[in-house]
C-alpha positions in Angstrom: 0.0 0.0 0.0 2.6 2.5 0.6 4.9 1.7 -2.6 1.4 2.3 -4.6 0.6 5.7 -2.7 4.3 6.9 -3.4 3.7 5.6 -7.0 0.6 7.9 -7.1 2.6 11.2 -5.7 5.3 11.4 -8.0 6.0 14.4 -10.2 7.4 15.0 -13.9 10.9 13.0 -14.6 13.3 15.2 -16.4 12.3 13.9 -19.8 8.9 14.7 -19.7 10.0 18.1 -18.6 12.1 18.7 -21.2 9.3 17.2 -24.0 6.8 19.5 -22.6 9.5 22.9 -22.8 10.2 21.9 -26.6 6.4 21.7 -27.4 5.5 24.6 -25.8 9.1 26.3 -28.1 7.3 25.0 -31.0 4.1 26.1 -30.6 5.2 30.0 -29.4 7.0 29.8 -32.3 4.3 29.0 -34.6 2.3 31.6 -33.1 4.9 33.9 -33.1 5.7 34.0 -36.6 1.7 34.1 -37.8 1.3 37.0 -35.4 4.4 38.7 -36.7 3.2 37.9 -40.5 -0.2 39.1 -39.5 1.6 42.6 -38.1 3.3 42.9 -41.4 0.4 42.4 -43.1 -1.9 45.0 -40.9 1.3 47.7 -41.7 0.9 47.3 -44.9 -2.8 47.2 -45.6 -3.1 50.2 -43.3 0.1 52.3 -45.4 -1.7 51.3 -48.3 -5.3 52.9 -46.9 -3.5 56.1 -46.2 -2.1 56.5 -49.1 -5.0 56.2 -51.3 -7.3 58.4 -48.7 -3.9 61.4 -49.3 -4.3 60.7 -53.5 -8.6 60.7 -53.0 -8.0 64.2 -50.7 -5.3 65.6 -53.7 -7.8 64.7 -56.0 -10.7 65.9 -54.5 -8.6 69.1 -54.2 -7.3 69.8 -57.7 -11.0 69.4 -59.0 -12.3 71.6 -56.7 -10.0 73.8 -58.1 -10.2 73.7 -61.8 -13.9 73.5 -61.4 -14.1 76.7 -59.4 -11.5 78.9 -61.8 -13.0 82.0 -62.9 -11.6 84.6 -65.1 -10.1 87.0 -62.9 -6.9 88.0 -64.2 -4.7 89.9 -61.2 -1.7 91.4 -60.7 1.8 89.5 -59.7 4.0 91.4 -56.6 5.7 94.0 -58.9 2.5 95.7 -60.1 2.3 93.3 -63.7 -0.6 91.6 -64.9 -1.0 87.9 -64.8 -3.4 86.0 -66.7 -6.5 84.2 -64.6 -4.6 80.8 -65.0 -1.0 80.2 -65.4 0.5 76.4 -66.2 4.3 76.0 -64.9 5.5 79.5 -64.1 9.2 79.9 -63.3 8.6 82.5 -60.7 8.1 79.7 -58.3 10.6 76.8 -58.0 8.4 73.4 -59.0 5.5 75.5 -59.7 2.6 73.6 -62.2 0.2 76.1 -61.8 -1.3 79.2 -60.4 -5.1 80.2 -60.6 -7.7 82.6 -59.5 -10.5 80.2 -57.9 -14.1 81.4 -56.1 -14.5 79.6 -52.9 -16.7 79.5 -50.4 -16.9 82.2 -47.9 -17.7 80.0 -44.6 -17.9 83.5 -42.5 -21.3 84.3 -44.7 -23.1 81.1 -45.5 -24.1 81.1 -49.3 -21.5 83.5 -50.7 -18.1 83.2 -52.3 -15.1 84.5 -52.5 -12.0 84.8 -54.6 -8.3 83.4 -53.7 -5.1 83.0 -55.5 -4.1 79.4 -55.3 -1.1 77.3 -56.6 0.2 73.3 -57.0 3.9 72.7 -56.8 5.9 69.6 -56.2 8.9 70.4 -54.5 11.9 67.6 -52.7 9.4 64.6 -53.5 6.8 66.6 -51.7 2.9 68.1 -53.5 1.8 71.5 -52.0 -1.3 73.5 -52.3 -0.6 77.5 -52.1 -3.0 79.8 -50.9 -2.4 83.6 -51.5 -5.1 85.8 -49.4 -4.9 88.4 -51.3 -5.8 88.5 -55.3 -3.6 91.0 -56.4 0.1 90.9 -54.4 2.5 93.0 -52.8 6.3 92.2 -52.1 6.0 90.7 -49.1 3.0 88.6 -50.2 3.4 84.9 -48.9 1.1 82.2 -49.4 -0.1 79.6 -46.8 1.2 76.3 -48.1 -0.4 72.7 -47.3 1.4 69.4 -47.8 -1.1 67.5 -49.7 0.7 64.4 -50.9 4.3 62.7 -50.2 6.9 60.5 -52.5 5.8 62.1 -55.6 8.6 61.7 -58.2 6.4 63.6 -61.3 3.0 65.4 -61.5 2.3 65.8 -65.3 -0.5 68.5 -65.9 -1.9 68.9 -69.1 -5.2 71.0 -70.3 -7.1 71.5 -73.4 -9.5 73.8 -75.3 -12.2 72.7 -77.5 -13.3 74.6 -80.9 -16.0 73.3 -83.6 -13.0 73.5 -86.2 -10.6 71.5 -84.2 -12.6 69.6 -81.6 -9.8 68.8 -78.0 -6.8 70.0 -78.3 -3.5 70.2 -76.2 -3.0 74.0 -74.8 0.8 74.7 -74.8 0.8 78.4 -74.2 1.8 78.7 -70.3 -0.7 81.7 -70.2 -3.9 80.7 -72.3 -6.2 83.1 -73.5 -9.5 82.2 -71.2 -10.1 79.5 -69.6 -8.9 75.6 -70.3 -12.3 73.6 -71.1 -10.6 70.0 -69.6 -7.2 69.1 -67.4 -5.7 65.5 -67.2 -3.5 65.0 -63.7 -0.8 62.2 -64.1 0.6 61.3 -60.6 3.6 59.0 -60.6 4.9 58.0 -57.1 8.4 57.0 -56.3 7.8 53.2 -57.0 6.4 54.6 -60.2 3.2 53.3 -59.4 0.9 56.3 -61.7 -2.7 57.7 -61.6 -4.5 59.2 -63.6 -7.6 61.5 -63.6 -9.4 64.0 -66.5 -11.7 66.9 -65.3 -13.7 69.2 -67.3 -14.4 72.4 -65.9 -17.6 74.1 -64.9 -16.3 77.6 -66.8 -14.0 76.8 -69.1 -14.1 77.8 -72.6 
């Protein structure tokens, strides 16, 4: 009776110990790796989400924009006149272009107002200028926004329509009126590209 109770008392030998440590090593290694590949995964979905929420928001933008031009030609910061739109000016570094747009005036609900905005892709970065003042002075400075990072090339291209010549390319950097359509080309550093047309609520 006592060999059996001392039979029934007894703990893990050595060997069982060391079975039970590797299959525990095992399995939190198992699980270690699909939570890791699971991380990796969540990164890059998430990275991915941002990134096309920051090209929706550019686009979103740039539309705005173009849709809202009006033909309001103004004066630049030495007293010269500058046309209502402007594609690629050299008076800016990275510049694509410069516009008078009509926005809404949120201090009096149902009005608009008038602004001075610019795109420019400068370092690998896509900015959004905002002038607050129509015509400028010397010290005029816009308000500038980051709008969208690792951009290697933003192509911009418009075009004017005619009865004799149907859509065609504008190549002046100061057209005469407004452009009736813009295409956007957005190529990213991995040279991944997007693409997007809009036609414009004013243009001619």
């Amino acid at each position: 009776m006592k060999n059996l109770a001392l039979k029934e008392n007894r703990g893990f030998t050595f060997i069982e110990v060391l079975v039970a440590i590797g299959i525990f090593a095992v399995i939190a290694s198992m699980s270690y790796a699909t939570l890791s590949q699971f991380l990796i995964v969540r990164d890059g979905v998430e990275a991915s989400q941002r990134e096309i929420r920051q090209l929706q928001q550019t686009f979103t933008l740039f539309e705005r924009d173009f849709r809202f031009m009006v033909e309001r030609p103004v004066r630049d910061e030495f007293g010269d006149p500058e046309t209502a739109v402007v594609f690629e000016s050299s008076d800016i570094e990275g510049e694509l272009v410069r516009m008078t747009v009509s926005e809404p005036d949120i201090a009096v609900v149902g009005s608009s107002r008038l602004r001075r905005v610019g795109w420019r892709l400068q370092d690998g970065d896509l900015y959004r200028d905002t002038w607050l003042v129509l015509d400028r002075v010397q010290d005029s400075e816009p308000v500038s926004r980051l709008v969208l990072r690792d951009v290697s090339q933003v192509e911009l291209l418009s075009y004017e329509w005619t009865d004799e010549t149907g859509l065609k390319q504008l190549i002046d950097a100061e057209p005469e009126g407004l452009p009736f359509a813009t295409e956007l080309l957005i190529t990213f550093e991995d040279e991944r590209q997007y693409r997007r047309v809009f036609d414009l609520a004013n243009g001619t």
